[in-house]
C-alpha positions in Angstrom: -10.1 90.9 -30.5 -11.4 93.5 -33.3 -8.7 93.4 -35.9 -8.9 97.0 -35.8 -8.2 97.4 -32.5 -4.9 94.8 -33.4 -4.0 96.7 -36.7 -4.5 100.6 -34.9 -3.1 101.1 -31.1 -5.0 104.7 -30.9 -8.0 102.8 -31.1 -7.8 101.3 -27.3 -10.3 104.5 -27.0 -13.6 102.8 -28.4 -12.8 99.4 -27.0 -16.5 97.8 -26.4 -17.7 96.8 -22.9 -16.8 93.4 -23.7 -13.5 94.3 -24.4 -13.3 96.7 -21.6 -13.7 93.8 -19.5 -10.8 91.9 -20.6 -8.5 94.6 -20.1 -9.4 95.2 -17.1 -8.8 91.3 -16.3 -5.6 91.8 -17.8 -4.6 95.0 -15.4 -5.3 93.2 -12.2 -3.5 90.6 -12.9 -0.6 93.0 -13.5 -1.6 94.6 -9.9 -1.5 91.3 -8.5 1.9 90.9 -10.0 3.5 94.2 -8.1 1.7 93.3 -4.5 2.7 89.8 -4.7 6.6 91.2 -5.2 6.1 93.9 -3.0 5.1 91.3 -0.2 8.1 89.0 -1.2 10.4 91.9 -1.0 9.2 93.0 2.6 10.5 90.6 4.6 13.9 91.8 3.3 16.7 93.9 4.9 18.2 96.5 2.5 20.7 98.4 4.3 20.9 102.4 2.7 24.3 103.5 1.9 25.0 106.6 4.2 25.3 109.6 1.5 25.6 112.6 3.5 28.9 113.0 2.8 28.2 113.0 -0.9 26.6 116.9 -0.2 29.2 119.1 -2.2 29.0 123.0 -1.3 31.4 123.7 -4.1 29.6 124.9 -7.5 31.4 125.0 -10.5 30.8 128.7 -12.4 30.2 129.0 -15.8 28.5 130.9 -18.6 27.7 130.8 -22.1 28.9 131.8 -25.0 25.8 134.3 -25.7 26.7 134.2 -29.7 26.9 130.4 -29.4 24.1 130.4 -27.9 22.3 132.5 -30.0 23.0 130.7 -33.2 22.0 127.0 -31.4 19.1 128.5 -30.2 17.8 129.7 -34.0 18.5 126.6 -35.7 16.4 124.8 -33.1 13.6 127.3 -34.1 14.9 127.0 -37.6 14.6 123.4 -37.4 11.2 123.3 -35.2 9.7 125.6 -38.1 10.4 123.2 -41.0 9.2 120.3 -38.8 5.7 121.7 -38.3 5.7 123.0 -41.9 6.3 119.4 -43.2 3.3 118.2 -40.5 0.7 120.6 -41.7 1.8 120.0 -45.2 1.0 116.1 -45.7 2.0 116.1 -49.2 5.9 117.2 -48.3 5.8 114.0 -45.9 8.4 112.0 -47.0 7.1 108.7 -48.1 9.0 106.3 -46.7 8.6 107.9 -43.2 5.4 107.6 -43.7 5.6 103.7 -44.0 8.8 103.4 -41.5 8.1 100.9 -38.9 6.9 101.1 -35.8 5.8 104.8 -36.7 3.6 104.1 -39.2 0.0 103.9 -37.2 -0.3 107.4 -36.6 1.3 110.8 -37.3 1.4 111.7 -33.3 4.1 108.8 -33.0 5.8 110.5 -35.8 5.3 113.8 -34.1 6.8 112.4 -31.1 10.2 110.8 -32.3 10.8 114.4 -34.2 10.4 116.2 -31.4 12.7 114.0 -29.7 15.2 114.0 -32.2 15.2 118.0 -32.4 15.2 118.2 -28.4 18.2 115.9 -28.0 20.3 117.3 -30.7 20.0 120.8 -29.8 21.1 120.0 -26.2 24.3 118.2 -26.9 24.5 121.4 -29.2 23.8 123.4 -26.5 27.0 122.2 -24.6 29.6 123.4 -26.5 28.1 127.0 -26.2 29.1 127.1 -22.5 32.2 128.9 -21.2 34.4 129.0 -18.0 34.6 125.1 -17.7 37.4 122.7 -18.9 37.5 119.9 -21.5 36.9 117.6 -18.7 34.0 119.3 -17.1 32.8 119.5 -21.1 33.3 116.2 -21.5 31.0 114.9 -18.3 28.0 117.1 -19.4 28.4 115.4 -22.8 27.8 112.0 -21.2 25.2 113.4 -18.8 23.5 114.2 -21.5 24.2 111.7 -23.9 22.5 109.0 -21.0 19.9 111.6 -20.1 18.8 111.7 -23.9 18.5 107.8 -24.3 17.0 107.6 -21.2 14.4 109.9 -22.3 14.0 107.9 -25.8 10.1 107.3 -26.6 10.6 104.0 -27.8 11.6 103.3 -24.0 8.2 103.7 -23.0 5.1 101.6 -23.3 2.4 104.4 -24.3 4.8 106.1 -26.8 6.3 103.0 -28.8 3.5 101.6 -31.0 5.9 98.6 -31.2 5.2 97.6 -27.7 1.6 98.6 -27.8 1.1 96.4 -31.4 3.0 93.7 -29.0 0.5 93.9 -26.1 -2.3 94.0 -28.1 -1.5 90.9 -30.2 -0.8 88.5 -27.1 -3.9 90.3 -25.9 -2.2 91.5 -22.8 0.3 88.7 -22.1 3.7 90.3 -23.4 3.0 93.2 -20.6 2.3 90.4 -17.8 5.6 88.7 -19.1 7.4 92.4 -19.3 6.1 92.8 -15.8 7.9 89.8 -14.8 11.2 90.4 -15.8 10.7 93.9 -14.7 9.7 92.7 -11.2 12.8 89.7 -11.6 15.4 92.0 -11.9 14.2 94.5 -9.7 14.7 91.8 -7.2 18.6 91.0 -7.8 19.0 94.2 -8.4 20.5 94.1 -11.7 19.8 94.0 -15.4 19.1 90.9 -17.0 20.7 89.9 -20.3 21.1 86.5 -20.7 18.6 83.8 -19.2 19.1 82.2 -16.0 20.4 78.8 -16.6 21.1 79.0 -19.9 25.1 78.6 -19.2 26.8 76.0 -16.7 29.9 76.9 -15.6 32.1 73.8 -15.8 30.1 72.4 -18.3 29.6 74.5 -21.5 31.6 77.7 -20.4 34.7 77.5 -18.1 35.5 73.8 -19.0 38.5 73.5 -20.8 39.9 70.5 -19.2 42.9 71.0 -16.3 43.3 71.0 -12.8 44.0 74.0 -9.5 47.1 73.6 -8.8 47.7 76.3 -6.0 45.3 78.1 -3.6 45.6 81.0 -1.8 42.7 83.3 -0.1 43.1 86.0 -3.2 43.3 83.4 -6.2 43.4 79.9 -7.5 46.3 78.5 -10.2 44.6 76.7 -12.7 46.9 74.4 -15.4 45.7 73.1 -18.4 45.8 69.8 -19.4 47.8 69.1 -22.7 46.5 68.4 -26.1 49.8 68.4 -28.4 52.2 65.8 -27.8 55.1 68.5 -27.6 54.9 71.8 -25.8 57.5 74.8 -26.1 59.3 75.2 -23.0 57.9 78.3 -21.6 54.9 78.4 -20.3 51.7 80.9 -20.4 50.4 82.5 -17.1 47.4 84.3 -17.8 46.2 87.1 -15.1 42.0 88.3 -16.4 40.5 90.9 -14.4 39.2 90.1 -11.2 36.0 92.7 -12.3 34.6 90.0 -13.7 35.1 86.1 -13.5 38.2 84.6 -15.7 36.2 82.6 -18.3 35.7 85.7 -20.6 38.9 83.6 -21.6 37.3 80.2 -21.7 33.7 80.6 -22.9 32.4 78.0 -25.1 34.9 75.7 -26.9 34.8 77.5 -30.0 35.2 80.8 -28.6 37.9 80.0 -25.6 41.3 81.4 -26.2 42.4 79.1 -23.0 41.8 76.1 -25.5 43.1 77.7 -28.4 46.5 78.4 -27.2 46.5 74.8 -25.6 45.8 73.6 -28.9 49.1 75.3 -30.4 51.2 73.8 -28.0 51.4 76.3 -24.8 51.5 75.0 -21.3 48.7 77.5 -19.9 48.6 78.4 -16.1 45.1 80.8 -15.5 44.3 82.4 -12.2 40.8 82.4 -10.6 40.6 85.3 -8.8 38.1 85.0 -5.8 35.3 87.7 -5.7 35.6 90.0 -2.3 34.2 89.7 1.1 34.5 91.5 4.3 37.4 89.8 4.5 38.9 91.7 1.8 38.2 95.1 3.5 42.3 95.3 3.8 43.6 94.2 0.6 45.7 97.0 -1.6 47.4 97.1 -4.8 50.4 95.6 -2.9 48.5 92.4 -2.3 47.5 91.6 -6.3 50.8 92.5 -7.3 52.4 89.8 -4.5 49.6 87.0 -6.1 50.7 88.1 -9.7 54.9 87.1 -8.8 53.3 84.0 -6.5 51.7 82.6 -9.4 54.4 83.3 -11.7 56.6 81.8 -9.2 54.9 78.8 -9.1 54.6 78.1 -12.9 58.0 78.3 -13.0 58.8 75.9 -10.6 56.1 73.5 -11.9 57.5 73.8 -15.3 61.5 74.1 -13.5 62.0 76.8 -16.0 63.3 80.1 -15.2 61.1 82.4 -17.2 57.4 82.1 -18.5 55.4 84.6 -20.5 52.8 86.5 -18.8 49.0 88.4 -20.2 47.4 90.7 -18.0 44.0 91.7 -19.5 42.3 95.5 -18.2 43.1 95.7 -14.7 45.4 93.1 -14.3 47.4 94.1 -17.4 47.5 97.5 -15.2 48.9 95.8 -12.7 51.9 93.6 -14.4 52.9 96.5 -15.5 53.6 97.5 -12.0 54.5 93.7 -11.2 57.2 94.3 -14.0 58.6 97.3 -12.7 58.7 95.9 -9.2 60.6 93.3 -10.5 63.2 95.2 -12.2 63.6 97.5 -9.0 64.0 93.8 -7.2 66.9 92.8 -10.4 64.6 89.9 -10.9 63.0 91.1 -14.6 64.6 87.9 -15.9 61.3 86.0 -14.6 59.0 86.6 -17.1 60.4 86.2 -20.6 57.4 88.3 -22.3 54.3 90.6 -21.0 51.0 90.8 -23.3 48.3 93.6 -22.7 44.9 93.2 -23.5 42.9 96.3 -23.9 45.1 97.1 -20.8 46.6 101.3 -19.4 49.1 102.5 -18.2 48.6 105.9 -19.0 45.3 107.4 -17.9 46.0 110.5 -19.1 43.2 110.0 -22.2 41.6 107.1 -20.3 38.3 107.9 -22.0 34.4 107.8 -20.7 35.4 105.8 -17.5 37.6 108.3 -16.5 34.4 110.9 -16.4 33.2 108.9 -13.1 36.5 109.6 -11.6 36.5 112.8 -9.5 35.8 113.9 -5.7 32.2 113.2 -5.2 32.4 109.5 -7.3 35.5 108.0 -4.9 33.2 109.9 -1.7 30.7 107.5 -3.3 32.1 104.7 -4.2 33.5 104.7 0.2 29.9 105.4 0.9 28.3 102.5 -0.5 31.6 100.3 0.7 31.8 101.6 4.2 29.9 99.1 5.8 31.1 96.0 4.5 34.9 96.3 3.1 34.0 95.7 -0.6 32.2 97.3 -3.2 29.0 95.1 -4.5 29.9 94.2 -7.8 26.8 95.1 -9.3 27.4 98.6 -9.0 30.6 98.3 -11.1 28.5 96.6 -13.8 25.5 99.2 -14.1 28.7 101.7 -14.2 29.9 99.9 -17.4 26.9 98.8 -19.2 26.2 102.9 -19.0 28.5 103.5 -20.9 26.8 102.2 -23.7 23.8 102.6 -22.3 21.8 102.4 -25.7 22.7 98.6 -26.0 23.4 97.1 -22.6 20.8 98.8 -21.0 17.7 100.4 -22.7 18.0 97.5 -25.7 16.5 95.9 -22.7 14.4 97.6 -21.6 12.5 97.4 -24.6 13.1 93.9 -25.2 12.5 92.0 -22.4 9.7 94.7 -20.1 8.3 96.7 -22.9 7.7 93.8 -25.8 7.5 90.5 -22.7 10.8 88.5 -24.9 12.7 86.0 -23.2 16.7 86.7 -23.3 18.3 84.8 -26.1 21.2 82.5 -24.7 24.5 84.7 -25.0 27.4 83.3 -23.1 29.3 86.6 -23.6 26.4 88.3 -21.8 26.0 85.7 -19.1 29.6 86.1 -18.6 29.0 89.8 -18.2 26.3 89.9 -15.7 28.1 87.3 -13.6 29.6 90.1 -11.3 32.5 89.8 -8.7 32.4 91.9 -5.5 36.0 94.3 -5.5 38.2 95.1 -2.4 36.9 98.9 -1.6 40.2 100.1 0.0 41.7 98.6 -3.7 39.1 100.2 -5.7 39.0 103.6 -4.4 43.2 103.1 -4.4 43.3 102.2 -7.8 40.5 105.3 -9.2 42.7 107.7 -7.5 46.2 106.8 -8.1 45.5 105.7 -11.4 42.6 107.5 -13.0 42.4 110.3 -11.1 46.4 111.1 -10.3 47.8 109.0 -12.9 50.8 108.4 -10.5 51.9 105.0 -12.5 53.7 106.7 -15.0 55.5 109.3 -12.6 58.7 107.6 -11.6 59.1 106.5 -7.8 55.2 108.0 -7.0 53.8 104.5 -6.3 55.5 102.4 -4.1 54.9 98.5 -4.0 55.2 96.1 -1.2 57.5 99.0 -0.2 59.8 99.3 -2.9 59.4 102.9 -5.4 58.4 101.9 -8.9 58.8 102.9 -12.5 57.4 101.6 -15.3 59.2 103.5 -17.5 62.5 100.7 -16.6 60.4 97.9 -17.7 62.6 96.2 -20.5 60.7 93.5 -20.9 59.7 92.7 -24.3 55.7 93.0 -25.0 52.9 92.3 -27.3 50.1 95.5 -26.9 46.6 94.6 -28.4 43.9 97.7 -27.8 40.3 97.5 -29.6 39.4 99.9 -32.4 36.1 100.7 -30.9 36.9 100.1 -26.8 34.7 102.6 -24.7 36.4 101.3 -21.1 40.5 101.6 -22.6 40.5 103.9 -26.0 43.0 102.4 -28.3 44.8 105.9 -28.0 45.2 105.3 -24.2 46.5 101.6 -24.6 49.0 102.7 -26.9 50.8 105.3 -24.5 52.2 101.7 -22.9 54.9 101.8 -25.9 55.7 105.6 -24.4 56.7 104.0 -21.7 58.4 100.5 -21.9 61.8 100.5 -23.1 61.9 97.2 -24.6 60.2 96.1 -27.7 57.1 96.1 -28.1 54.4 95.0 -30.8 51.6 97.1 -31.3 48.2 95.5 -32.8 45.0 97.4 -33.3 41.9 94.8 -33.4 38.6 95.3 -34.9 35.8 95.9 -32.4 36.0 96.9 -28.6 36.9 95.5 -25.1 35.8 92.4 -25.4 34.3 91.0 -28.5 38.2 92.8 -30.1 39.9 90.2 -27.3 37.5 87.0 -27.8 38.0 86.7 -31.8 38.6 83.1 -32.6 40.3 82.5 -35.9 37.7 79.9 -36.9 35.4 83.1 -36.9 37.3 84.7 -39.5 35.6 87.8 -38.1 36.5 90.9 -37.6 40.8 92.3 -38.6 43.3 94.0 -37.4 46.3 96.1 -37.7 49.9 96.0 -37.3 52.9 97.7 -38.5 56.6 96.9 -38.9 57.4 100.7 -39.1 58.3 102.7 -36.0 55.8 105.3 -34.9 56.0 107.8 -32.4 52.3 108.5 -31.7 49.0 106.8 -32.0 48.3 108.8 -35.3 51.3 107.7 -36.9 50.6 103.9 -36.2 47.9 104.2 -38.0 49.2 106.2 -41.0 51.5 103.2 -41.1 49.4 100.3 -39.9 48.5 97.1 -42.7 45.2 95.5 -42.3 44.8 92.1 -42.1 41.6 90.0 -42.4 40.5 88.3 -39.2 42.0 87.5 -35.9 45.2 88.2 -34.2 45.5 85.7 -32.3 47.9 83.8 -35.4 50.4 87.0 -35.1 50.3 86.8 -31.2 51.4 83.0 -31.3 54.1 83.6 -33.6 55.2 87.0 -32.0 55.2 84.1 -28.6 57.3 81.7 -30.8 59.4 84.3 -31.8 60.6 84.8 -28.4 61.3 81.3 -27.6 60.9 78.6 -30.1 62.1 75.5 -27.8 60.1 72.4 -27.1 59.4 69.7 -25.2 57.3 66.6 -25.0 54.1 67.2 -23.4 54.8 64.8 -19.8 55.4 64.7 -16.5 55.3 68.1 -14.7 53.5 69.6 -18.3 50.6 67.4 -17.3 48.4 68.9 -14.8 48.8 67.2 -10.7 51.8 65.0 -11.8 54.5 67.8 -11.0 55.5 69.2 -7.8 52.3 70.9 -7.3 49.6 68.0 -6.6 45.7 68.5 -8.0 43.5 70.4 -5.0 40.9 69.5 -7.1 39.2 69.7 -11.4 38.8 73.3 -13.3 37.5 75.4 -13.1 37.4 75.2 -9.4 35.4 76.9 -6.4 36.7 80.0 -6.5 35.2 81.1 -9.9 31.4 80.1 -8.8 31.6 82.4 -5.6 29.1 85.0 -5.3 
């Protein structure tokens, strides 16, 4: 290939006959790419959500601001001006623009990215310069906009990032055939690769800390850990993840798995599988998770013969023991669970963030109609909703990775973890957007009732460890914290570094990231952090000894502590069936 052809993309225009030729080769076999997946994919039945319902006659009526307006709109000219100035004026071009890569082959790629950059910001500018709508309606053109502008990014597409173009012109054509592919893959299944096929074993090198199911029921499986200290304190750990995603975001790799870490400092853990939803599940409620989160707490305590255990709900199912807490206390039977951790978990959902800007009439209309048919809501959906929300690196990062440049996925057991999707209950999911997001009936006393019995959080005496992430997009550290606004025990509020997941999975062998606490009372979110001490690292070290503060007692690591030898027999190893069911 002529190296100036390699060094220049523009120059594809005086390619020779020769080389004409080979791109043309190179094209055809990208056509016989597509009709080969087009004749794969037309043997297949894809049954079309009925949307007809979806058709909203309301409109909502606003305005602008005309001064507003007027001033956005000269400072785009304003700013337009000076860019076209500095283009016809080569000598004003700043120099290290000029060498910036991948800009640097021509100044129409330059011209392009400034005119993107001047376009995007004056829209979001353009937002606030609109009347008659409410922070709210403000908020959703914000992220309307926000996705439509990265969308729209031209390093997104082939002919307008000279990255990509360098790419296919270096591997003379192959990184577009390989793009292709994964383009054509994932079109497929439907969903966004991020991780390579393969790469992670469930069982093996994620999910296998060693213990045994214990307890089986059609909603969940009871795992227990097998012991690695020769004493153990007395109470035991239940752990409830969300059932949006598999449980191992809790037991990735060994160095990463806070299953095995708090075996390691002497906790007898109990973790439940939650099995991912089939037509089968077209009934199940909030009433239902709430029953499997006292059965499973129920039978750790008479495993262990011990009449209270500590509890973690994480997201979702930190939601929920909160409502398992105050249906307890209704029932005078708070005395089970000694202590109740929240991971990036709400109560609240009165400041419940970006998620919440899915959460109105026409989203739950939608989320029945693509549910209607079967009794559960395809999990992938769910996943494209929250990899939107930071769209920039869980989805177009992607896009330019692994279709525009042909890369393989680099091994990321974080990322397998998030593509490996559960399916949800759709009577549950469109329950739990409207009562929780959308009315925020949790914190209202006696508005939710619970396998039939009114609730009320704010009874919950039960003392509680609160961690949020600084940086969490799905459950704002602002919204986590309105849980010590409601509890009337005492509660320990820490603040981790990152978001909603890597802010949860921070090993102390890491040594990454910090957090902060504070042994002052606050009042509101602002005044925690007025007050709040950083401190290097994990939190997992203050968690354990906030746990050991509640109950220091200990016991040697036998009999019903060991996995199948107690009252509840092995069904069979971890991390059992239910957590490899599509």
């Amino acid at each position: 290939m002529d190296e100036h052809v390699v060094a220049n993309p523009l120059a594809l225009a005086r390619l020779t006959l020769e080389q004409m030729h080979y791109w043309s080769g190179v094209m055809s076999r990208a056509q016989q790419l597509i009709l080969e997946d087009v004749s794969a994919q037309a043997g297949k039945n894809f049954a079309s959500p009925d949307l007809s319902r979806l058709t909203d006659p309301a409109r909502v009526s606003f305005g602008f601001n005309i001064d507003a307006l007027a001033e956005t709109q000269a400072d785009f000219w304003s700013s337009s001006l000076m860019f076209w100035q500095r283009i016809l004026d080569p000598v004003r071009t700043d120099p290290r623009q000029a060498a910036a890569i991948p800009w640097r082959y021509h100044p129409i790629f330059d011209l392009i990215r400034e005119i993107y950059g001047i376009i995007s910001l004056h829209l979001m500018r353009t937002i606030d310069t609109i009347e008659g709508v409410d922070d709210k309606q403000r908020e959703k053109m914000r992220f309307a906009v926000r996705s439509f502008t990265e969308a729209m990014s031209p390093s997104n597409f082939a002919l307008t990032n000279p990255a990509a173009l360098e790419r296919m012109l270096e591997t003379r054509g192959e990184s577009l055939l390989k793009g292709l592919q994964h383009l054509l893959r994932d079109l497929s299944r439907g969903q966004l690769t991020q991780s390579p096929a393969g790469a992670f074993t469930v069982g093996e090198d994620i999910a296998a800390t060693p213990g045994k199911v214990i307890h089986e029921t059609p909603l969940f499986q009871l795992i227990q850990y097998a012991p690695t200290t020769e004493a153990v304190l007395a109470v035991p750990l239940v752990i409830f993840p969300p059932w949006i995603n598999r449980y191992y975001i809790l037991d990735l790799g060994a160095e990463k798995s806070f299953v095995r870490w708090a075996v390691e400092q002497g906790l007898t853990v109990f973790m439940v599988s939650w099995r991912s939803a089939d037509q089968s599940f077209a009934g199940i409620t909030l009433d239902d998770y709430v029953a499997a989160q006292i059965e499973a707490i129920d039978v750790a305590r008479d495993v262990c013969s011990i009449e209270a255990v500590h509890t973690i709900g994480y997201c979702v199912a930190g939601t929920t023991l909160a409502a398992t807490l105050a249906l307890l206390v209704a029932r005078s039977q708070g005395g089970k669970v000694k202590s109740a951790t929240f991971f990036t978990a709400q109560v609240d959902f009165s400041e419940a963030g970006d998620l919440s800007l899915f959460v109105d009439d026409v989203q739950l209309d939608l989320v029945a109609a693509l549910s209607s048919d079967q009794g559960y809501l395809d999990g992938r959906y769910m996943a494209a909703a929250f990899n939107l929300l930071r769209g920039r690196d869980l989805i177009w990062n992607y896009v330019v990775n692994n279709y525009l440049m042909g890369e393989d996925h680099r091994p990321f057991d974080l990322l397998h973890w998030n593509a490996d999707t559960t399916n949800l209950p759709a009577a549950w999911l469109r329950a739990y957007l409207r009562d929780f997001y959308h009315d925020n009936l949790l914190v209202c006393p006696g508005a939710l009732c619970v396998l039939g019995t009114p609730i009320d959080i704010n009874r919950v005496t039960t003392p509680s460890y609160v961690q949020a992430g600084q940086e969490d997009h799905i459950a704002p550290p602002q919204s986590v914290w309105k849980i010590t606004e409601h509890f009337r025990g005492p509660v320990r509020f820490v603040l981790a570094g990152s978001g909603h997941i890597a802010g949860v999975v921070n090993p102390p062998a890491v040594n990454k990231y910090r957090y902060w606490s504070s042994e002052e009372p606050a009042g509101t979110f602002d005044e925690f952090v007025a007050a709040a001490v950083e401190t290097p690292g994990s939190w997992w070290p203050d968690w354990f000894r906030w746990i050991e503060a509640q109950d220091s007692a200990k016991l040697l690591a036998k009999g019903a502590r060991l996995p199948g030898k107690g009252k509840r027999k092995a069904l069979e190893d971890a991390p059992g069936r239910y957590v490899k069911i599509p």
